[in-house]
Every structure is written in structure tokens, then in C-alpha cells.
N, C-alpha and C positions, 0 to 999 in steps of 0.2 A: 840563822839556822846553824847547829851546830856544822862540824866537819863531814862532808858526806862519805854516807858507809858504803851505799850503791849511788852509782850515778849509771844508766842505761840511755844509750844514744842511739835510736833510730832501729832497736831491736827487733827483729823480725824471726817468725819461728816456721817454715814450712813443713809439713810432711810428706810421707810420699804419691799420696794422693792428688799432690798440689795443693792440699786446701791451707791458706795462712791462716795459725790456730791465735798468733802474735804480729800486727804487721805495723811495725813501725813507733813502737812505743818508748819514747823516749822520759825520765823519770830520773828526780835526783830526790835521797832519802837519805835525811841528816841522821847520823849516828845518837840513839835515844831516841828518836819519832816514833809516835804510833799513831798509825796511816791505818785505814778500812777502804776495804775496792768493793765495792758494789756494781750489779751487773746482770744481765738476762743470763738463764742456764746457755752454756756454751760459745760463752763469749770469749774466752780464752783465758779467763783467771787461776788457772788450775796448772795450765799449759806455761802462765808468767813464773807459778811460783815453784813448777817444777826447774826452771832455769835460775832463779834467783837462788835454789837452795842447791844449785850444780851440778841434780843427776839426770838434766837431759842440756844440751849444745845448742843455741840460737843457729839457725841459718844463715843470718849477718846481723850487723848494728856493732855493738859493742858492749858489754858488760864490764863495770868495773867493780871492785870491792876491798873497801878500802884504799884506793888508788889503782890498784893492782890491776891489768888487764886480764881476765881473765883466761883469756884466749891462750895466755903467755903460760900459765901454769904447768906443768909435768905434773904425770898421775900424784908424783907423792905432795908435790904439795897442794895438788887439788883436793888430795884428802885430807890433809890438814886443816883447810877451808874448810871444809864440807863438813869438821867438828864445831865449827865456828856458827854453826846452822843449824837450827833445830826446828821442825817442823810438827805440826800436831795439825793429825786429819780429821776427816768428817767423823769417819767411823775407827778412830784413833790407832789402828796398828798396831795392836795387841794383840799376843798367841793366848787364845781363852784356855787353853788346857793344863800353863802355866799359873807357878799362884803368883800373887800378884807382887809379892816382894824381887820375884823375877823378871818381872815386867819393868818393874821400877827401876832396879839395876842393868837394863840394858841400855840405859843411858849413859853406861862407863864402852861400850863395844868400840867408840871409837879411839881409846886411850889402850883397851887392853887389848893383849896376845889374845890368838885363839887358845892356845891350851889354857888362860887363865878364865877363857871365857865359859869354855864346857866345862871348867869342875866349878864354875859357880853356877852352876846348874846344878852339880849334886852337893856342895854343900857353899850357899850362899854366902859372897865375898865385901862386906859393907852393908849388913845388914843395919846396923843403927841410924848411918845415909840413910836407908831408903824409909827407917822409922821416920826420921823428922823429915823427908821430903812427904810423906804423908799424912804428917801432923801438920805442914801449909797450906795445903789442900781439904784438911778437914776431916779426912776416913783414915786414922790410925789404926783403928781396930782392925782395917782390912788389909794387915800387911799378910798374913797367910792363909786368905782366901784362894779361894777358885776364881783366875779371874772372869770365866762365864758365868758365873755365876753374883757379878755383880750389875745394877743396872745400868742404864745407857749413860744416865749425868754420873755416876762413882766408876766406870771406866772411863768417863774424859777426864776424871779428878786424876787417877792410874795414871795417863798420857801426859797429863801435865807435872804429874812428881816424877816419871819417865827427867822429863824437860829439866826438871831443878840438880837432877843428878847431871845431866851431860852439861847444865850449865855454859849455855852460846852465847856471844854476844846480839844474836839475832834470832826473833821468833820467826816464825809463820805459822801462820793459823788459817788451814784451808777449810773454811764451813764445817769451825767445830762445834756450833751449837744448833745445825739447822737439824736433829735427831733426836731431842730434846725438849720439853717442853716450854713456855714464853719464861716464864718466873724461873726456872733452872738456867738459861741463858743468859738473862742477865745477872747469876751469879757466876757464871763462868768465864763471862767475857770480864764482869769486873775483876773477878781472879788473874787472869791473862795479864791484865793491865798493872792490879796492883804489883804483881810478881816483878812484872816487866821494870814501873818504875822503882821499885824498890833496888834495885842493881845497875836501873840504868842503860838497859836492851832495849832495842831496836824492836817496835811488833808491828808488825805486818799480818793483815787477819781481811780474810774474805768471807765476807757476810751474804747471807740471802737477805735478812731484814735489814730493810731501809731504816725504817724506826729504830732497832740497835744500833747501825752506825752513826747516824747523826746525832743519835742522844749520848756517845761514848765517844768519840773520837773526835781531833781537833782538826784531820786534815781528811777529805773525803776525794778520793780518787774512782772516777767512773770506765767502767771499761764493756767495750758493742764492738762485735766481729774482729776482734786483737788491738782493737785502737781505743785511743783513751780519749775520749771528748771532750770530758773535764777532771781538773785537777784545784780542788776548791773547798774553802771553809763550809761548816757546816750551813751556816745561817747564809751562805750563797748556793745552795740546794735546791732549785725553786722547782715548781711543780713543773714545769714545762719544761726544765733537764731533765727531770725521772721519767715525765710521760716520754719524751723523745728517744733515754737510754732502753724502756721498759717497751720501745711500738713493737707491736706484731707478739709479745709474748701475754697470752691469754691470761693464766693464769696470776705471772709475775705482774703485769699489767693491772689487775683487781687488786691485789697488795697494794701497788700504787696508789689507787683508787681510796683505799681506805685510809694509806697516810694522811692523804691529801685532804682528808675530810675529816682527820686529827689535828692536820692542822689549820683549820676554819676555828680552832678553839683560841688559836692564840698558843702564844711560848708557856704564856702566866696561868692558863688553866689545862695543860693540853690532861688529856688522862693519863694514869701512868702505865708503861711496858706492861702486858700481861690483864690489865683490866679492861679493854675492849675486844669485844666478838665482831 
């Protein structure tokens, strides 16, 4: 394994409720891995990678990154970090009212002043950046669109040329394709990825489909009530870890159901993403 970027010891995340959202997860993740957590809704995957990306505080355990303890940080060079970090959500964090070449250049906000930040709002500051961070992603033409006015998969494209401008050494990707259709998902995860490895980042991506992460990623990490159960290659997946990560979730649970009877076909004939109902 490469040098690890995070290494997380016995992590735990309380809130004030008492409820553990994280308890006890410990995880080491080599610098260039791309890792997929899979997982019932409300398992805590959301809650891990709000702390991996540094804007919420574990309860205890220890987070490192890079070697660094986190804990040890002062605010400024916790924002330094936290440039180091780039995250892309479900429903991507985008101001629709903005056009989209503004969108795209808010991925300089952690490098720039505020005064340089509001007058590239009224006359934008790196426009040719955010042309070719658009031309990666595919939708060039919509550098001065509305961006509500673009659809669900050409605003994740928007978040992730966001992503090529702020340029981190680590993604994360919080259930960025579960808004989306099957066949538009597995072009965006493999966007993620090829991005990812073409520079050599770290991604980290929380998946609702089981079938996207085993068929995309080489290291599959399981996560039920903040704990992680397994941490294992895809082709060690077996139906009796999902159905056991997947008990008591109805709905998550049929998903299961149907991998599981994708994979009655075999590795050599299964069908592909997107062609079974």
C-alpha cells in the first residue's frame, strides 16, 4: 500500500442526543486509493466523511492525515487542510441562480481573499480554468448557463469541474450518482475515477448501489450503525455480508435481492449496469 493519507483509530462521533452516528471505526487509506463504503441509509457514512473532510470534530479515537494529528491543528492550518479536501455531494452544492462558470470557479474560494472573491462574481476571475475544467467533464458549451437550469447528471458534471479548479489531493464523494439515472452513473463514477487517477488522488465515494461499487472499485468497505464490519476486495463481497450489512432495511434489503440474483449469472455473463429492471 502506498504511504497512508488517513489512517483513523478507534474513531467515534457522538452527538447530543447520545446517539453514536461513528463508533469506533478504525481505517487506514493509502494515499491514491479509491475505496467505496457501502451501507444501509443512516449508517453513518455521511457523518465519517463529514469528519474526514474536517468540518465536523470526532468525539474520540484519532484521525490522522498525512501523519498529522488532527486534533493538533490551529484553525489556520486546519484550513489549509481542509483545501486539501474536496468533497462532491448528492445533490452537489451548487447556487442555481449563479451561471455556471461561477460555480465552477468557486473552487479557487479556498486560495482567494474575500474582496477577490465578490468581484469575480461581477466580472469572472479564470475564466479559461473553468473553460477546460468543463471541456473534462464533457459540457463546454455550458460555461454561461443558468445553473438551474441544467440537468441533475450536467450539474454533477458543474461539481465536479467545481473539483478540477480547487484541485485536492483527496476526493470524496457523498452519494453522487444516487439522483441520477443507472447508465448516467456509471458515467460519472467512471469520470470520478478517471479524474482521480489521472493526477494520482485519493477517492473516497459512498455509494447506495452495491452493483456500482463492486463493479468499480478495488477496495470495498462496509459500514451498520458507525461500525465497519468489513473491509474487503470486491470478489470477497459475498451475499451473506450484504444481506447481514442490508438486515432490517426493506427497501435496501430488495436491492440486495437483486444483486444477489445478478450474481447467479456468473462474473463471465453477469448483465451489464443499467440493463436489468
Amino acid at each position: 500500500m502506498a504511504p497512508p493519507i488517513y489512517e483513523l483509530d478507534s474513531l467515534r462521533k457522538v452527538f447530543d442526543d447520545g446517539t453514536p452516528a461513528v463508533d469506533g471505526v478504525s481505517l487506514v487509506v493509502g494515499a491514491g486509493e479509491h475505496v467505496a463504503l457501502i451501507g444501509p441509509s443512516g449508517a453513518g457514512k455521511t457523518t465519517l466523511f463529514r469528519i474526514l473532510n474536517l468540518t465536523l470534530r470526532p468525539t474520540g479515537g484519532r484521525l490522522h492525515l498525512d501523519g498529522q494529528d488532527v486534533a493538533d491543528l490551529g484553525e489556520s492550518a486546519l484550513r489549509r487542510a481542509r483545501t486539501r479536501i474536496g468533497t462532491i455531494y448528492q445533490q452537489g452544492n451548487l447556487v442555481g441562480r449563479l451561471r455556471v462558470v461561477h460555480n465552477v470557479l468557486a473552487g479557487n474560494l479556498g486560495r482567494w481573499s474575500t474582496p477577490v472573491a465578490f468581484a469575480s462574481l461581477i466580472r469572472p476571475r479564470g475564466v479559461a480554468d473553468a473553460q477546460r475544467a468543463l471541456e473534462q467533464v464533457g459540457i463546454p458549451e455550458k460555461l454561461y448557463a443558468r445553473t438551474d437550469e441544467l440537468s441533475g447528471g450536467q450539474q454533477q458534471r458543474v461539481a465536479i469541474a467545481r473539483l478540477l479548479i480547487q484541485d485536492p489531493d483527496i476526493i470524496l464523494a457523498d452519494e453522487p450518482v444516487s439522483s441520477v439515472d443507472p447508465s448516467l452513473a456509471v458515467t460519472i463514477v467512471t469520470l470520478l475515477q478517471d479524474l482521480a487517477a489521472r493526477s494520482g488522488k485519493t477517492l473516497l465515494m459512498n455509494l447506495h448501489s452495491v452493483h456500482l461499487a463492486l463493479a468499480h472499485f478495488p477496495r470495498i468497505v462496509g459500514v451498520r450503525d458507525g461500525r465497519v464490519p468489513f473491509d474487503v476486495a470486491p470478489d470477497k463481497v459475498t451475499p451473506e455480508l450484504l444481506e447481514a450489512l442490508y438486515a432490517g432495511q426493506r427497501d435496501e434489503a430488495n436491492g440486495v435481492e437483486r444483486f444477489n440474483a445478478l450474481n447467479a449469472f456468473g462474473n463471465a455473463c453477469r448483465p451489464l449496469p443499467g440493463f436489468v429492471k
